[in-house]
N, C-alpha and C positions, 0 to 999 in steps of 0.2 A: 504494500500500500504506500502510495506515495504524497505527500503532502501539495496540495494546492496554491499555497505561500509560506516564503520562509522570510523572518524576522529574526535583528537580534536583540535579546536581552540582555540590557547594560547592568554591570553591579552597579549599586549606588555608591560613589566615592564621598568619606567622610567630609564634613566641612575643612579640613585641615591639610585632604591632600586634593583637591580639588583645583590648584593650579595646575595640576598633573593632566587633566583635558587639557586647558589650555596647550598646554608642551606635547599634547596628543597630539591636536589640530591643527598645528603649524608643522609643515613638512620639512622646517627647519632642522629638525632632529634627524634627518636623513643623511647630514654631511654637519655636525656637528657632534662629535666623538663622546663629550660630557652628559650631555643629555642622553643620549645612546645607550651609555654609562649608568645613568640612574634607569631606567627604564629595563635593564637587565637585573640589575639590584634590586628589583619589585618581585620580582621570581623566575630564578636563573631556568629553572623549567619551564614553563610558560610561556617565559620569553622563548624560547629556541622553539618550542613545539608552534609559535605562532608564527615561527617563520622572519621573527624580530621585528614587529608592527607594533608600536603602540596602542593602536586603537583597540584589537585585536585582542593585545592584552589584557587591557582594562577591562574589555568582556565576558574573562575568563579567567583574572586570577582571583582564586578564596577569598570571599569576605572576610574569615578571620584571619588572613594572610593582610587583608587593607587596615584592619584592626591594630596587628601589631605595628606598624609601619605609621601610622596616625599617632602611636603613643612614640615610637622614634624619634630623639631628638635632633641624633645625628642625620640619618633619613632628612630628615625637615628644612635642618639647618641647609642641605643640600637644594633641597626642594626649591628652597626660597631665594638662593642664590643664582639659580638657573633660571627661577622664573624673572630674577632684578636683570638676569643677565639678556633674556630675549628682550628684554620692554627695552633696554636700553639699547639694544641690536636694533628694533623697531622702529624707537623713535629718533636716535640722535643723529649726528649729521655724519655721512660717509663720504665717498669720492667726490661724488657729482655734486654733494651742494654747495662744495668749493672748488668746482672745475670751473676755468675761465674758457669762455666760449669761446671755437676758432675764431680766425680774422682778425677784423676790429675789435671784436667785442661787444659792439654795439646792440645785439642781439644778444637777450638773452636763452637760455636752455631752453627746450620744449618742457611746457608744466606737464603734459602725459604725452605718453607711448603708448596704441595698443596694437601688442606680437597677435598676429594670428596663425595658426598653425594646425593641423590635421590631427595633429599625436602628440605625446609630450610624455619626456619619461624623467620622473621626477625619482622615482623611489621603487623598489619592486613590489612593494603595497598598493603601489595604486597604478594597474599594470593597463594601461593607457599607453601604448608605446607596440610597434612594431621590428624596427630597426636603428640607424643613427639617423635618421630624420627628427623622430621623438627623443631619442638622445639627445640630437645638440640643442633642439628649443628645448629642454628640460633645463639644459647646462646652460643658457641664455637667460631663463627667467631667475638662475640660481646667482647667478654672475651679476646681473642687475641689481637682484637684492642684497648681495652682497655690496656693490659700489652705489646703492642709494637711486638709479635710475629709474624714475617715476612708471615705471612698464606694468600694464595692464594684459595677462596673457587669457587668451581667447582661444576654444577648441569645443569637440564633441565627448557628451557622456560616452564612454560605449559599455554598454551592460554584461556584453561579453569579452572586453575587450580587443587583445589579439587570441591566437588561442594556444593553449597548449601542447607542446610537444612530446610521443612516447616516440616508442620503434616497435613494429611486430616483429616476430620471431624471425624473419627474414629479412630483415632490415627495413621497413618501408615506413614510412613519415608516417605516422599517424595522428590525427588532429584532435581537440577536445576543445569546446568553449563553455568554463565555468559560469555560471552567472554570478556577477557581482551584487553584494549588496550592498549597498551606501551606505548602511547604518554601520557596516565592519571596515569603512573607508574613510580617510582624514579629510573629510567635504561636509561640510552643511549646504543645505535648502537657502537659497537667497529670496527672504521674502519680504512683503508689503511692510508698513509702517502697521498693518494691521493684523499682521500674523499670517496672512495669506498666502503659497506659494508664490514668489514674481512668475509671470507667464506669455510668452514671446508667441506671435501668430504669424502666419506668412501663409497668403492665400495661394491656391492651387487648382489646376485646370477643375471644373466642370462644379467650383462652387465649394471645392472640400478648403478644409483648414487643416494646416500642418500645426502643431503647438508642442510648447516644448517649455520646459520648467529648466533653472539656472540651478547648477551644483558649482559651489565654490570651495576649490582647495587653497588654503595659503600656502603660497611656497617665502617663505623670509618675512620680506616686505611685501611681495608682488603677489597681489591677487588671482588666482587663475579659473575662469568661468567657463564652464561647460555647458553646455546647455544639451539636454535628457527629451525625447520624444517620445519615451515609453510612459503616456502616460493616461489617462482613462478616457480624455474627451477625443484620442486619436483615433480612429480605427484599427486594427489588428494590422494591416499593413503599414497604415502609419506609423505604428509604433516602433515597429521595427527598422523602422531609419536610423535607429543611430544605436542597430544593436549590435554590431559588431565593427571593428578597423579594418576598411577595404575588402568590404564583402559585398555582395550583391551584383546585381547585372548594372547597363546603365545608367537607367532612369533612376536605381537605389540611389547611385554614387553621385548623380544630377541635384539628388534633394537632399543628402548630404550637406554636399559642397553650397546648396543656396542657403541649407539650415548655418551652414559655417559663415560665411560672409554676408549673407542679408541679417539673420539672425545672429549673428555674431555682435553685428553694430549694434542690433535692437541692445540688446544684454549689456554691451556697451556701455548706452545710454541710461540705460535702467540703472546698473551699478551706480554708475556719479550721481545719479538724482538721488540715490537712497543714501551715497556715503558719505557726496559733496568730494570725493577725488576732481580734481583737474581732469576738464572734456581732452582727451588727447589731440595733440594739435598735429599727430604725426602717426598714420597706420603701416604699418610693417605684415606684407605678406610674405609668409615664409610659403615659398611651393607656392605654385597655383590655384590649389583646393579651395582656398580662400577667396578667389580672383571678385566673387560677388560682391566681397565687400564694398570695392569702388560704384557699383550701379545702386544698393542701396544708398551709400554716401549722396550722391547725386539726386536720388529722390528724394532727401529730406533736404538738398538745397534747391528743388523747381517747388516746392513746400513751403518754402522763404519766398519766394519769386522770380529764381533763378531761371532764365533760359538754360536748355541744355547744353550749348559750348560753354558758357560760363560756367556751368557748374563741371562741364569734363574740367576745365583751367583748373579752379580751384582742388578739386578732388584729388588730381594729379601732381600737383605743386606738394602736401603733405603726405604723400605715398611712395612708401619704398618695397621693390619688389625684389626679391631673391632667389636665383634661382639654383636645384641642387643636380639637375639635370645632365649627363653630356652626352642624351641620344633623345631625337625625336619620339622614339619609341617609349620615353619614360615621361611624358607628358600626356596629361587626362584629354581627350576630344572625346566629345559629343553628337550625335549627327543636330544637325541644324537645326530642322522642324521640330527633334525634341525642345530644344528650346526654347523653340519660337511657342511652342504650344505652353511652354511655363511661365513664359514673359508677356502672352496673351491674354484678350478677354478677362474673364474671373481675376486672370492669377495676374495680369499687366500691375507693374508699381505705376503709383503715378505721375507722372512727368516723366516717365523714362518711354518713349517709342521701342516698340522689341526690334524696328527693324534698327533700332540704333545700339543696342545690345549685342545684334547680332553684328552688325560689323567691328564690334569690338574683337569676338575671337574669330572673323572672318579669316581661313589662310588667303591671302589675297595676293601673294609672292610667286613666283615664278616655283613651279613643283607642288603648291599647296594643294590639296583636296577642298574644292568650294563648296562641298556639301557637309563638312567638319566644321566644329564650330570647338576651337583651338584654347585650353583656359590660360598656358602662360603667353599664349600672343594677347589675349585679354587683359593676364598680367602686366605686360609691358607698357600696353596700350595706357593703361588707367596709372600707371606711375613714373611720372618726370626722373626718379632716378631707378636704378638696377645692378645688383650685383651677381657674380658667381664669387663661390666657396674658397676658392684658391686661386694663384697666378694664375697657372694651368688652365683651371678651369674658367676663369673669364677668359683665356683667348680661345678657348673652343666654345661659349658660348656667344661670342661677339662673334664665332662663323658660323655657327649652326642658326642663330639668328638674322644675321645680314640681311634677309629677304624684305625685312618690316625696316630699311632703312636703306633704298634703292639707290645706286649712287653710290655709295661711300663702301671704300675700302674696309674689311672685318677691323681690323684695326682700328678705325673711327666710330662705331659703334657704342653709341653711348650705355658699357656695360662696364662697370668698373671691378673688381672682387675685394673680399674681406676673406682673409683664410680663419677657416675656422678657429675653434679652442676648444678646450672642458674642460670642467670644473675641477681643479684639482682639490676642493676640499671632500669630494664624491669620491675622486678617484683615487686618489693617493691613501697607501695603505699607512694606516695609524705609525707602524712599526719605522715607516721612511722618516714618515715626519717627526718622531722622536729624535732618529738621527739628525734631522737640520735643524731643530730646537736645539739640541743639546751644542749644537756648534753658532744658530743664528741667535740665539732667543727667541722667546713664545713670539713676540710682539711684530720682530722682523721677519719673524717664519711667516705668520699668520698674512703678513702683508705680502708679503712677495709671491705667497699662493693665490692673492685675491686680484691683484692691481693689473700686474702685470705689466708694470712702467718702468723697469730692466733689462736690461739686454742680456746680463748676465746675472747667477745668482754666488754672488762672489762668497766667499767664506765655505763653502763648499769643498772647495778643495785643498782643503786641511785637514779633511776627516780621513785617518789613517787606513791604508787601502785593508789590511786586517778587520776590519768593522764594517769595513763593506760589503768584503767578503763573507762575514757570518752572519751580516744582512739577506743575503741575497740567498744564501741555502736556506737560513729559516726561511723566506719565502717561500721557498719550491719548497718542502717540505709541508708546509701548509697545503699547498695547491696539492701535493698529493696523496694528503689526508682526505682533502675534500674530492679529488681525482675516485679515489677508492670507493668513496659512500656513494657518491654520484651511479659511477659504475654497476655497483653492487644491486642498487636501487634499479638502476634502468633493466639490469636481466630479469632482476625479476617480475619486471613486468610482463618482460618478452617471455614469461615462464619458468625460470630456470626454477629450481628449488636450493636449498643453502647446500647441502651435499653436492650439489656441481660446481659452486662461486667458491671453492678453497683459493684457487689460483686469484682469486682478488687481490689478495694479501701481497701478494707480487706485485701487484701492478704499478708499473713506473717504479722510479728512485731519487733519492733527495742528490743526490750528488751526481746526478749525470744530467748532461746538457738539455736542457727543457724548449722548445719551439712550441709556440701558442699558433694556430689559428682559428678566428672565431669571428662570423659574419652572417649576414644572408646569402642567401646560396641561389645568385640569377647566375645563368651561364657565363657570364661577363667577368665574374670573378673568380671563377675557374678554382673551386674545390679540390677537383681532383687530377691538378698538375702536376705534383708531387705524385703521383701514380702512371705515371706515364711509363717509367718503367721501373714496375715492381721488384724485380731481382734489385736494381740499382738502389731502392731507397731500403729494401731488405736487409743487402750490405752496410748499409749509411745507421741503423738500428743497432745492428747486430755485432757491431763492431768492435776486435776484440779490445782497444785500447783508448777509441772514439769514438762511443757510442754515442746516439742521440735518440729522445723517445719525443713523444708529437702528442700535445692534445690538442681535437678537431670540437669546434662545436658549429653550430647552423641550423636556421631552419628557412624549408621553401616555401614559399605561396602555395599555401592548400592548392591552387588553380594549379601552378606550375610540376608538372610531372617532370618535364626535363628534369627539374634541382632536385625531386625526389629520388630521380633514380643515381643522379650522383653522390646526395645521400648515400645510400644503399648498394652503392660501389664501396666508396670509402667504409663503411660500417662492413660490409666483407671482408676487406682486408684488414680491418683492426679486428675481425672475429679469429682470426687467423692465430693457433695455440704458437704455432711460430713465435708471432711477433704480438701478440697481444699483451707481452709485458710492455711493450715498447712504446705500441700508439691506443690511442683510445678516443670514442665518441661520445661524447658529453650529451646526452640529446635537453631539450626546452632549452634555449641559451636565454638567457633574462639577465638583467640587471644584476642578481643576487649572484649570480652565477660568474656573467664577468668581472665582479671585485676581486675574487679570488684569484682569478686566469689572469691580468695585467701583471697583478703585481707578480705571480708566481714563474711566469717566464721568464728564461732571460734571452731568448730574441724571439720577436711578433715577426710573423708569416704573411706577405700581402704580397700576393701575383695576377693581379686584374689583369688585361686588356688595355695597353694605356694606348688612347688616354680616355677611358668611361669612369674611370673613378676620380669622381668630382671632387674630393678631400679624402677619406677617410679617416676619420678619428681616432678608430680603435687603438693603430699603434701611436697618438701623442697619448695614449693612457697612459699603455705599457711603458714610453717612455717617462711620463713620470713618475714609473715605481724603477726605474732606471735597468729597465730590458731596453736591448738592444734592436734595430728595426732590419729586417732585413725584406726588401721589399723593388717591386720593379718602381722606377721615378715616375711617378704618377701622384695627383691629389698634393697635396701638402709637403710629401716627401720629393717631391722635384723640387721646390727652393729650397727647403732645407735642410736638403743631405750634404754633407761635410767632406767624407770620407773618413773622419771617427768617430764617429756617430752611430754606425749600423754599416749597413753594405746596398749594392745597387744591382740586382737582379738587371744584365743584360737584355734588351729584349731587340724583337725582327723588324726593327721602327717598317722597313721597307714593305711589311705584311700589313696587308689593312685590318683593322680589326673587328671590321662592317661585313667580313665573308662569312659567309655560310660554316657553321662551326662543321660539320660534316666536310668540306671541303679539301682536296688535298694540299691548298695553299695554307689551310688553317691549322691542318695537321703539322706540317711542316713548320711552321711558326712556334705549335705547343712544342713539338719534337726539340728544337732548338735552345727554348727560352727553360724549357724541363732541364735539357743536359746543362746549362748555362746555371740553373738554380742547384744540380746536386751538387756540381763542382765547386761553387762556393760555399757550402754548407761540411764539404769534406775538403777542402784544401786551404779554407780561408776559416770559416766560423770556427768548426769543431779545431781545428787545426792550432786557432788561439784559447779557445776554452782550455783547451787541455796541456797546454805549455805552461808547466809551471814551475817555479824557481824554485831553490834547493828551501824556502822555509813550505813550499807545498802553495802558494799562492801564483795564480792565474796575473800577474803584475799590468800587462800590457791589456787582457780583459777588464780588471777594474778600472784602468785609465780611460778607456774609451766609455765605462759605465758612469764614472766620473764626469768625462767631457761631455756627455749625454745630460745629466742633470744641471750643471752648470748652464749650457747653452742653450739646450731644447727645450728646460723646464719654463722661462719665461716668457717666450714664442708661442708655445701653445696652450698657452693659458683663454678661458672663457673670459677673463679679467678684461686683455690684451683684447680679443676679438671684441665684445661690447663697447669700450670703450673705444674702437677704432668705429664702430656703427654713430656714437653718439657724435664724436666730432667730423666723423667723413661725411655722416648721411645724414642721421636726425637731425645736428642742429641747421645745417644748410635746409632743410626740407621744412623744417617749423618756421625759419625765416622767408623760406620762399610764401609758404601759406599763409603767413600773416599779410604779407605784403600785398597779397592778391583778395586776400578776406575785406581789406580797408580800401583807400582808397581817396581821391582828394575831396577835404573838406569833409572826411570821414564820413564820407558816402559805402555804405556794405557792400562788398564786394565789387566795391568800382574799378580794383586793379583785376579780378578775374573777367568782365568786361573788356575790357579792354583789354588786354593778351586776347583775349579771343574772338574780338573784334579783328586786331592784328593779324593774328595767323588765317582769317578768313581772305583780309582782304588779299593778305601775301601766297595763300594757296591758287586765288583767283588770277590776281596778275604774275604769279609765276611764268605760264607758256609762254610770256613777252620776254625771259630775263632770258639773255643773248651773250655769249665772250664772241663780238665780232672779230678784234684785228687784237695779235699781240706783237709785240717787238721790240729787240733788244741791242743795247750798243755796248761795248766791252771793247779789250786792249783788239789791236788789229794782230796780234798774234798769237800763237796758240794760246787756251785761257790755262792758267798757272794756279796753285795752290793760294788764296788770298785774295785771289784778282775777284774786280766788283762787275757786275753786270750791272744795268740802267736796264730797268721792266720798264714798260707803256700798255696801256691797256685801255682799246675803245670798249664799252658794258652799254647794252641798249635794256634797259630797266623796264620801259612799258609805261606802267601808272607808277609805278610804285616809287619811291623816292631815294636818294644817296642814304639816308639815315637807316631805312630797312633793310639793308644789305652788307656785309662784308665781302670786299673783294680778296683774294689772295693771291701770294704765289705759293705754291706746294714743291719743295726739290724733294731729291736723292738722289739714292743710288738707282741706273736702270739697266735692266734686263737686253736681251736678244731680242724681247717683240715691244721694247718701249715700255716698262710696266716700272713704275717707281717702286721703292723699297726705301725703307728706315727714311720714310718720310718726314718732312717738318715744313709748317706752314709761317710765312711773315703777309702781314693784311696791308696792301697797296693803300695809297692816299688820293682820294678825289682831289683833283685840280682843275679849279675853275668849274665854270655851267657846264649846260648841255649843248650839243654842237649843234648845226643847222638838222641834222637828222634826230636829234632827240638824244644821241651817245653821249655819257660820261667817260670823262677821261681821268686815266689811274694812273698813278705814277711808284716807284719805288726802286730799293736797290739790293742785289742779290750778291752775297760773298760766297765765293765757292769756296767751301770748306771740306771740300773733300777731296780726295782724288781718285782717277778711275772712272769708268763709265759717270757717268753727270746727269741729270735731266729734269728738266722744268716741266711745270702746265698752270695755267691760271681760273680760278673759279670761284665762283660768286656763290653765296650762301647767306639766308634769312640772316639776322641779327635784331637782336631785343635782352635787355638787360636781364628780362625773365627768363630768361631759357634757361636751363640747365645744362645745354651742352650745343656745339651748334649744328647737330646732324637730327634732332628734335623733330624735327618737321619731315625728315626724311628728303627733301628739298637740297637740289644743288643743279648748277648750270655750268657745264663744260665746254670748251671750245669745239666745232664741230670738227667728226674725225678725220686726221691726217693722214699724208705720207709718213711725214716725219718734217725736220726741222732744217732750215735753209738760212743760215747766215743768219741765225737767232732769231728770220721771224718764223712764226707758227703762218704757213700757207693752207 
């Protein structure tokens, strides 16, 4: 018999420990070590049987267990210092409230920020999270609260979350979605002034109502709102929107994504009204998911009495878009008419036309599908700025995107990147940070994991390489404590009974070479490269004097069979009595699971496909429990590999990485990049592990473990990444939307008016804007390293005037068929009116600073103080096309 609804029953907690919620409900105890601390000290069994959740706790430890701990003084005395210690975390001032704003200065900070985002992985309690997507916004909203950044973070309940991972007896991914309940989760109901649940509507085709109630976790300082569709006035389909993380067929993931960003703002709004937080002056979408956020935006400024260009200015001036993508294939489309059918009739918001929605994710580029309706070209669209995750990955997204900026070079592409971080107070194992306290202090440790305003974390390397060393085996020793239970656990589910699991006991060793990898398992990141040839990583295991053993974890998209079956490769050959001491398959990888793996390695495994991997996080964990990265340069680890730092996985640049993974060119490429990864792992890695000097110490390995913490710990800091968001993007983007929200004579939104008045009229008299005649005067002999050119330039503008325009010259380097390279632009100077033909005339002067092939072009492009960059409009007017160049004029 099975029960109809489950609930839980709280113990009642005595008047005395009753802060103890408090320090429940704030998920600040997640990456705060003291509170962690007390909350284990309530009942060491409890605690561990709950999986180490507060809430959870409180649920379930003995009344007369709360009893004696209320009569505790020392208990209490704790109690009370932890609770003085969050209020004052809460309330008093951190980074930001004495960050001086870029620039001038003249602008101050945005008063809010609201992150929106799909996932969020905050804690393994509150398992909201799929992959590093939810990672790093988890580590975004933690990094904010830590440095004081007014962030408001915005996402979906999911009542199933993601789902859990076993294996069947034959290795095959097997799925399970728990249902959560709230009442065993650090969220309260966000409700009325009257006790009411708050409740967010969003009308939908044929009359129905989608509604949805706000669940708030505190993460620090930062609020984080979810908003719950499971709820009684929905329909049984209805409800199920927001029951599971990237489930459903289309039209699921369409009402989703509109529950996330139309509904996102609503809960927004509601929040400030109920708390009085600051209305955020500045929306951050992370991922496309969100993308709707900017079309509700927009309806509640045609609301105020905004025309709809005005309100795209405006909306767009305060939106930062982000994208984690480096293949078309990892971007959400929609077909068209579904949308049109959500943004119509019944479901139309008002002042927003669908067919103006729709040209928002319009692919409208050369190669687009016009029947797709595209959410990060929507992203783009609706926000003035944009970044990717890393170097790397802004220049493959400034080419994958080119299309929405016609004209202009990937290069010019207004896409900038922020490389990630994470939170080293999450990720870094207790054990480390006792070593840098005992060499930093609390005070200078505590900052140099938060800020991330170092280059180096100097004092470090004093710490005697002996301590490091008995650092890093208690680590792996750990990891294969927990290696063993994990194990033992998983067979048995596959079956096994305790009389076959003796060989557990074996499993792995604290003193031999430990490689971690642990990720999502799409094709792209190639799981099972390291299997390419089994005899060879057999020997690499087995090895009588260098050996190496391997924990794998992953899990695939329930959808995705491909990743299950290489699951289920790899889970074969760790089944293998051969080698099963050696490597092993961790199956459910969560949050709880990788604190133990980071720090317990001593070098992190990453072999993508470069360049699809847009950052990856996982090894700056590892590296700040000071494992070493051995990985192909891709994500993050292309600007920041050193050469003592970790190592650089080889790979077949020449192989596209767009082929057909069945493919012989693609075989030939893994064939390659495999042999290329055992040879460094036996002639280089293992080769230093195990070189060690007459007192038994690895010398030359803790050096570069050392060099590792010093250098890499403050680079990949969440501290570091946020605060490069607040001064590159936030505050430019709070300033641009103020400026467009006012207006002269403080008329409401007279500056977004007028920009879009502007780019109306400058869209319209574009086909008139002409580079008629160029030509140049220079030494009458060959031109020399130094030497100046004299530009001239007739520009026939149309309607439009000298002021809406920049003209330029663009050099470099050029190619065999004329094509510039390592470009740089200097903007000509109008001289004088316009000629009897209506031409402006340019003038300016060009130093050739280079030498070697050389070559010029001249071209005219929008200009307006509001832009944010000047390929905005996608607008640019080139010279028509040439031979080539005759005595410096363009014929």
């Amino acid at each position: 018999m099975k029960a109809i609804r489950r609930f839980t029953v709280r113990t009642v907690l005595p008047e005395q420990l009753q802060p103890l919620h408090e320090l429940a409900l704030n998920l600040r105890w997640s990456w705060h070590p003291e509170t962690r601390e007390l909350f284990r000290s309530v009942d060491p069994e409890v605690w561990a049987a709950v999986g180490e959740d507060p809430v959870r706790l409180l649920g379930e430890v003995p009344a007369g267990r709360l009893a004696v701990l209320a009569a505790d003084r020392r208990f209490l005395r704790r109690l009370g210092d932890l609770s003085d210690d969050l209020r004052d975390y809460l309330t008093g001032p951190r980074w930001y409230q004495s960050a001086i704003p870029p620039g001038d200065g003249g602008s101050p900070l945005p008063a809010g920020i609201a992150y929106f985002s799909p996932e969020y992985g905050i804690a393994a309690a509150l398992p909201q999270y799929s992959g590093g997507l939810g990672i790093l916004a988890g580590d975004h909203l933690k990094a904010a609260s830590d440095l004081g950044v007014p962030v408001i973070g915005v996402g979906l309940f999911y009542r199933h979350g993601y789902f859990r991972q076993s294996l069947s007896r034959d290795g095959w991914q097997q799925e399970r979605y728990p249902l959560l309940d709230p009442d065993e989760l650090a969220v309260s109901l966000l409700r009325e002034s009257d006790g009411t649940p708050c409740r967010i509507d969003l009308a939908l085709p044929a009359g129905r109502t989608l509604a949805a109630h706000i669940w708030k976790a505190q993460v620090g300082r930062v609020p984080l709102l979810m908003l719950d569709s499971d709820i009684e006035p929905n329909t049984a389909a209805d409800r199920n929107v927001t029951d599971r993380l990237y489930g459903g067929g289309s039209e699921h993931r369409l009402l989703q994504e509109m529950l996330l960003g139309i509904g996102g703002v609503r809960a927004v709004r509601t929040y400030c009204r109920l708390t009085g937080h600051a209305a955020p002056e500045v929306f951050h979408t992370n991922e496309g998911h969100a993308g709707f956020l900017g079309v509700e935006r927009i309806r509640e400024l045609a609301a105020e009495g905004l025309d709809f260009p005005s309100a795209l200015e405006s909306v767009r001036a305060g939106t930062l878009f982000t994208t984690h993508t480096p293949v078309p294939a990892g971007i959400d489309r929609f077909d068209r008419d579904l949308v049109a059918r959500h943004f119509s009739g019944d479901a139309a918001l008002s002042g927003v036309p669908a067919d103006q929605v729709l040209a928002l994710g319009a692919e409208n580029w050369h190669g687009g599908d016009p029947k797709l309706f595209n959410m990060a070209a929507m992203g783009l669209r609706l926000a003035q700025r944009a970044n990717g995750v890393s170097t790397l990955h802004g220049e493959v997204s400034r080419s994958m995107f080119n299309g929405l900026w016609p004209g202009f070079d990937a290069a010019e592409v207004p896409i900038t990147s922020v490389t990630n971080g994470v939170h080293a107070p999450t990720w870094i194992d207790p054990a480390v940070v006792r070593l840098g306290v005992a060499e930093l202090g609390l005070e200078r440790a505590e900052n140099a994991m938060t800020t991330g305003d170092t280059k180096r974390w100097t004092g470090l390397e004093k710490i005697p390489d002996a301590e490091i060393w008995e650092l890093r085996r208690s680590l792996r020793a750990q990891l294969v404590d927990e290696a063993r239970r994990r194990v033992r656990a998983s067979w048995r589910q596959r079956g096994a009974g305790d009389a076959e699991l003796g060989w557990v006991d074996a499993v792995l060793d604290p003193d031999v070479l430990t490689i971690g990898f642990a990720r999502r398992v799409p094709s792209y990141k190639r799981l099972t490269l390291m299997l390419r040839d089994p005899a060879r990583l057999r020997a690499l295991l087995l090895h009588p004097t260098n050996p190496i053993q391997i924990v794998v974890a992953g899990k695939a998209h329930p959808a995705d069979d491909g990743g299950k079956r290489l699951i289920q490769q790899m889970v074969a050959f760790a089944d293998d009595p051969a080698v099963r001491h050696r490597i092993v398959f961790l199956p459910d990888y969560d949050m709880a699971m990788a604190q133990h793996l980071y720090p317990g390695c001593d070098v992190w495994l990453n072999n993508p496909l470069r360049p699809l991997e847009a950052c990856g996080t996982s090894g700056m964990k590892a590296a700040l429990n000071g494992c070493l990265n051995l990985s192909v340069l891709d994500g993050w680890w292309d600007e920041w590999y050193d050469g003592q730092n970790g190592w650089a996985i080889p790979t077949a640049d020449g192989i596209s990485s767009e082929l057909d993974p069945d493919s012989a060119e693609a075989e030939r490429r893994d064939d390659i990049e495999s042999a290329a990864l055992y040879d460094l792992i036996e002639h280089q890695v293992a080769a230093r592990f195990y070189d060690r000097a007459s007192d038994g110490l690895p010398h030359r390995w803790i050096a570069m473990v050392r060099h590792t913490l010093v250098t890499l710990g403050p680079k990949v800091l969440a501290g570091r990444m946020v605060r490069e968001y607040v001064e590159r993007l936030y505050a430019p983007a709070a300033a641009a939307q103020r400026e467009l929200s006012a207006g002269p004579g403080g008329s409401a939104y007279a500056g977004a008016r007028t920009l879009a008045e502007w780019k109306t009229r400058v869209r319209q008299g574009w086909p008139a804007v002409r580079v008629e005649h160029v030509e140049a005067e220079g030494p009458a002999e060959a031109q020399e390293l130094g030497s100046t050119l004299t530009l001239r330039a007739q520009v026939s503008l149309g309607q439009l005037r000298p002021g809406d325009v920049e003209v330029q010259v663009v050099s470099g380097r050029v190619d065999e068929a004329d094509g510039l390279s390592d470009a740089v632009s200097l903007a000509l100077k109008p001289v004088g009116g316009p000629d009897l033909d209506g031409r402006q005339r340019y003038e300016g002067s060009l130093e050739l600073s280079r030498t070697g092939p050389f070559g010029y072009t001249v071209r005219v492009l929008p200009a307006h103080h509001l832009l944010a960059s000047p390929a905005e409009l996608g607008l640019v007017a080139l010279p028509a096309e040439a031979s080539g160049m005759d005595t410096g004029v363009l014929r």
